[in-house]
C-alpha positions as CSV (number, residue, x, y, z in Angstrom):
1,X,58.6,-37.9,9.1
2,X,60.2,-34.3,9.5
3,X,61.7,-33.1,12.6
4,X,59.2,-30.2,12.8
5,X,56.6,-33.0,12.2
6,X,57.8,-35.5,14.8
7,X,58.0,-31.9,17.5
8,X,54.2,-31.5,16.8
9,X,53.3,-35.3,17.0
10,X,55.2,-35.7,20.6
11,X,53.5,-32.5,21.8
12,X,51.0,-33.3,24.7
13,X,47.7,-31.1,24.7
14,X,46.8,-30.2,27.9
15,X,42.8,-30.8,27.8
16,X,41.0,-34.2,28.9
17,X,43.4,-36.0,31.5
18,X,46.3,-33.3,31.3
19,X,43.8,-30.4,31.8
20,X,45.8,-27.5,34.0
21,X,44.0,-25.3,36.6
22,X,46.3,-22.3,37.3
23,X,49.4,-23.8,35.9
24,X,48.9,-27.5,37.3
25,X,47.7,-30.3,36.1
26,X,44.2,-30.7,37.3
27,X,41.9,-33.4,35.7
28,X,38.3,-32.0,36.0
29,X,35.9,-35.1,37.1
30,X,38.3,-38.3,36.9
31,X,38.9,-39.8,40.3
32,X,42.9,-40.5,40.0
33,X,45.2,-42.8,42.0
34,X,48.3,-44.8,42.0
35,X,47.8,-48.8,41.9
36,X,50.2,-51.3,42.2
37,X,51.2,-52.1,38.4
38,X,50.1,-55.8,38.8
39,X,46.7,-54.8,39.8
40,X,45.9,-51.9,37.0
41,X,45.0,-54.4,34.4
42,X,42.4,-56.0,36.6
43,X,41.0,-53.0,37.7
44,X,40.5,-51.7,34.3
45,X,38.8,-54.9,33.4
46,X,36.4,-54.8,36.1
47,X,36.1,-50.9,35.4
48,X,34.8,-52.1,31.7
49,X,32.4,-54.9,32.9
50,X,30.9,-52.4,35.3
51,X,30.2,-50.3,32.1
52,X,33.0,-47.6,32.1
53,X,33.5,-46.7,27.9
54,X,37.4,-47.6,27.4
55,X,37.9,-43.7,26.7
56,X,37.1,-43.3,30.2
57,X,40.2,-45.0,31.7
58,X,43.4,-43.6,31.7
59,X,46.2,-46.8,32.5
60,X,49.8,-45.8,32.3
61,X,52.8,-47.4,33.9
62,X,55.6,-45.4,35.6
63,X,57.5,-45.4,32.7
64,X,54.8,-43.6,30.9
65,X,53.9,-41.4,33.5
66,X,57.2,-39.7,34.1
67,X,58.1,-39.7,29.9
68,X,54.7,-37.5,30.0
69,X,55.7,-35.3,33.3
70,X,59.3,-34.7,31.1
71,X,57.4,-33.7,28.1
72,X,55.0,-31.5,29.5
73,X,58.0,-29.5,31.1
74,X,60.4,-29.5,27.7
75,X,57.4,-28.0,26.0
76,X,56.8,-25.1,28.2
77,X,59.0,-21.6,28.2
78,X,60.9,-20.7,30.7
79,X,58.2,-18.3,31.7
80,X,55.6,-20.7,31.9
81,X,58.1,-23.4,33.9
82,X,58.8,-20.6,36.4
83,X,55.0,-19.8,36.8
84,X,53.8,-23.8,37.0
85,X,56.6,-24.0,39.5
86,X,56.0,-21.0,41.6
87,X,52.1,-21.9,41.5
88,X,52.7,-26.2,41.7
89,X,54.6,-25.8,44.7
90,X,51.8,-23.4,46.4
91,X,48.7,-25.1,45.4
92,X,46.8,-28.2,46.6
93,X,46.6,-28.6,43.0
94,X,50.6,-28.7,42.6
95,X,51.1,-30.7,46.0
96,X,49.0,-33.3,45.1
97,X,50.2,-33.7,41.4
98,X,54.0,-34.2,42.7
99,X,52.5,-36.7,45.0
100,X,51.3,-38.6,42.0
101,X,54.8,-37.9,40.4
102,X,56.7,-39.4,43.6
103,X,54.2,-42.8,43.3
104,X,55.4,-43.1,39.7
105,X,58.9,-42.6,40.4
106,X,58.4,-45.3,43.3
107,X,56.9,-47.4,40.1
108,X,53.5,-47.5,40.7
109,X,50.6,-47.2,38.0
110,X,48.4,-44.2,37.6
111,X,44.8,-44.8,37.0
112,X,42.3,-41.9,36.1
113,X,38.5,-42.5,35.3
114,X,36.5,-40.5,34.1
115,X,33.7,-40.0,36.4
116,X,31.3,-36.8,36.6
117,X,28.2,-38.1,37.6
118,X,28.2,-38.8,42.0
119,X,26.7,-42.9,41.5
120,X,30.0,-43.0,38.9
121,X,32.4,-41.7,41.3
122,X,31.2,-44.7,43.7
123,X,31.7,-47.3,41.4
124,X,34.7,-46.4,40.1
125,X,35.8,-45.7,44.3
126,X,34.6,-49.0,44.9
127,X,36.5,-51.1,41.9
128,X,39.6,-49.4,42.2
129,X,39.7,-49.6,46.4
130,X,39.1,-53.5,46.0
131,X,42.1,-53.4,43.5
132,X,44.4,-51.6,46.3
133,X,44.5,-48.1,44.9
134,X,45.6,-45.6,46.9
135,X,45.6,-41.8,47.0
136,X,42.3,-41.9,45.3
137,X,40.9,-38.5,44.6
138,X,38.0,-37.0,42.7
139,X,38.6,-34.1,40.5
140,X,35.8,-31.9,40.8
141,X,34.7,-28.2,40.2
142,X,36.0,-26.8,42.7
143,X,37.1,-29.0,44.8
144,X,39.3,-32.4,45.3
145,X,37.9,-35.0,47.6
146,X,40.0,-37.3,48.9
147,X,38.4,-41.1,49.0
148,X,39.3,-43.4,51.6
């Protein structure tokens, strides 16, 4: 594999999961939250017996989580780091992604699923509250509702 190659191939697109609004990482309809790491792989079982598609969960350990967060920022230019930082650390948006950030570093589990339809949302609330998550939100529109 070439260099230029192996550049492309460890490029992250930022659509789907890594969507950005203004800058920040924003991922329209997925309800996201950190989970202990020895509860994500039961949640995302139950997720899948409740009829969530596989494509629809997002499961990535710390480790993953912050190699992403890394990538994401040696891809930008400086420009566009100054402008995601200016904007992260002003936004909702930005607050809450660093708050995600500081969960991983703690080593906890992110957990996103893709949700877009209200009865979706509740489901994937309910599975992922009786599995301990925490800082659940839902992604929507224009708007991020935090779940108890």
């Amino acid at each position: 594999m070439t260099d230029e190659f192996a550049a492309v191939a460890d490029r992250i697109e930022l659509n789907g999961v890594f969507a950005q609004m203004l800058g920040v990482w924003y991922p329209k309809d997925y309800i996201v939250a950190a989970i202990d790491p020895a509860h994500g792989e039961a949640a995302v079982a139950d997720l899948l017996a409740a009829g969530f598609g596989a494509n629809a969960i997002h499961l990535h350990d710390s480790a993953h989580v912050l190699q992403n967060a890394a990538t994401i920022y040696d891809q930008r230019s400086p420009l566009q780091r100054a402008g995601a930082a200016s904007t992260g650390a002003i936004t909702d948006e930005g607050l809450l992604s660093q708050e995600y950030l500081d969960d991983a570093t703690a080593g906890a589990s992110l957990i996103a699923v893709h949700a877009s339809e209200p009865p979706l949302a509740e489901e994937a609330h309910r599975i992922l509250a009786a599995h301990g998550a925490r800082r659940m939100r839902f992604y929507g529109d224009r708007s991020i509702i935090a779940l108890s």
